[in-house]
N, C-alpha and C positions, 0 to 999 in steps of 0.2 A: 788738188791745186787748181788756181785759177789760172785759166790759158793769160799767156804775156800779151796777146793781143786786145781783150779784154781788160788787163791791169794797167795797158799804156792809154786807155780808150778811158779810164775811167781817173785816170791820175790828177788829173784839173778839178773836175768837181771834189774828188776824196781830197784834196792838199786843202781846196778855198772852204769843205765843210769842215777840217779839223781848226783850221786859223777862223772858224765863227765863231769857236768857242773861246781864244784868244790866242796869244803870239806863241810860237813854237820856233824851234830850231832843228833842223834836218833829222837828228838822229831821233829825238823824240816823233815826228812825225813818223818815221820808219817805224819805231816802237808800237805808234798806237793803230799805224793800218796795219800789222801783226796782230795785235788782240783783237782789234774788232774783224776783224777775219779768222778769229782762228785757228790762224799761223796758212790759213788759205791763200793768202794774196803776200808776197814776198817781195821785198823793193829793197835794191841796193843801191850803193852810194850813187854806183855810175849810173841810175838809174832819176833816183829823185833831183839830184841837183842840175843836173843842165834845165828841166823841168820847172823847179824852181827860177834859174835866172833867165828863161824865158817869159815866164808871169809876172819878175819883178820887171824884164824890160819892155813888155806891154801893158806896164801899170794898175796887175794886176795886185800885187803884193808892195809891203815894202819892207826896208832889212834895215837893224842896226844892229851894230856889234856892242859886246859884254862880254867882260871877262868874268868867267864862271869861280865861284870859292876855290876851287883846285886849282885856280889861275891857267885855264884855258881861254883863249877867246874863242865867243857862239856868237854866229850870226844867227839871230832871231828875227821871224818872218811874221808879219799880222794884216792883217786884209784891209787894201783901201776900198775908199767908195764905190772906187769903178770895180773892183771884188766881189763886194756886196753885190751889185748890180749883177754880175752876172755869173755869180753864183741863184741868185732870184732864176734865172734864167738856166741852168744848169738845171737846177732841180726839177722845174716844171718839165722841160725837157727826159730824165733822166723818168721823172714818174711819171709819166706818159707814154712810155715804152715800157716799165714795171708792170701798168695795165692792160695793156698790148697782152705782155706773155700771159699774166695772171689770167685773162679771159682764153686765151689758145689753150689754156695748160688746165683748163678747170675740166671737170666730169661732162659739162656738156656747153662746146663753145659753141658762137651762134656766129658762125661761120657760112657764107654760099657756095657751094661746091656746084660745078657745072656748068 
């Protein structure tokens, strides 16, 4: 399992990379950071949605509701510009640190000790 400190650290970038591929609604969200983990990284309700209506209230996202063929209504989430924008900034950030470890973690880092 992935530590919760780490799965709350990464929640903004993983919600703004799944809404790049296009609009989703909470449960499916939860759904697909489950597979692509895994089943490593776990997100519950009480977990993604304040998450959620925080991005929507810093105009990271935006929501419209639908009601689903089983006649539920979804509120479905998909990335504004300002999203776009700092998801760009998210990821450079996020793989920048990926290269960090990836050189500490290789057979011979080129590290200065002393």
């Amino acid at each position: 399992m992935i530590d919760k400190k780490l799965t709350a650290a990464s929640s903004i970038p993983l919600i703004l990379s799944i809404l790049s591929h296009g609009e989703s609604y909470g449960y499916q969200i939860i759904k697909n950071i489950k597979r692509l983990s895994d089943g490593k990284m776990e997100w519950a309700d009480g977990m993604l949605y304040p998450v959620l209506q925080r991005m929507e209230r810093d105009g990271l996202i935006q929501a419209r509701w639908e009601v689903s063929k089983k006649g539920r209504k979804r509120k479905y989430y998909s990335l504004t510009i300002k999203g776009k924008e700092r998801l760009a900034s998210e990821k450079e950030q996020w793989l920048s640190v990926h290269a960090i470890f990836k050189e500490l973690w290789s057979a011979d880092p080129q590290i200065a000790i002393g």
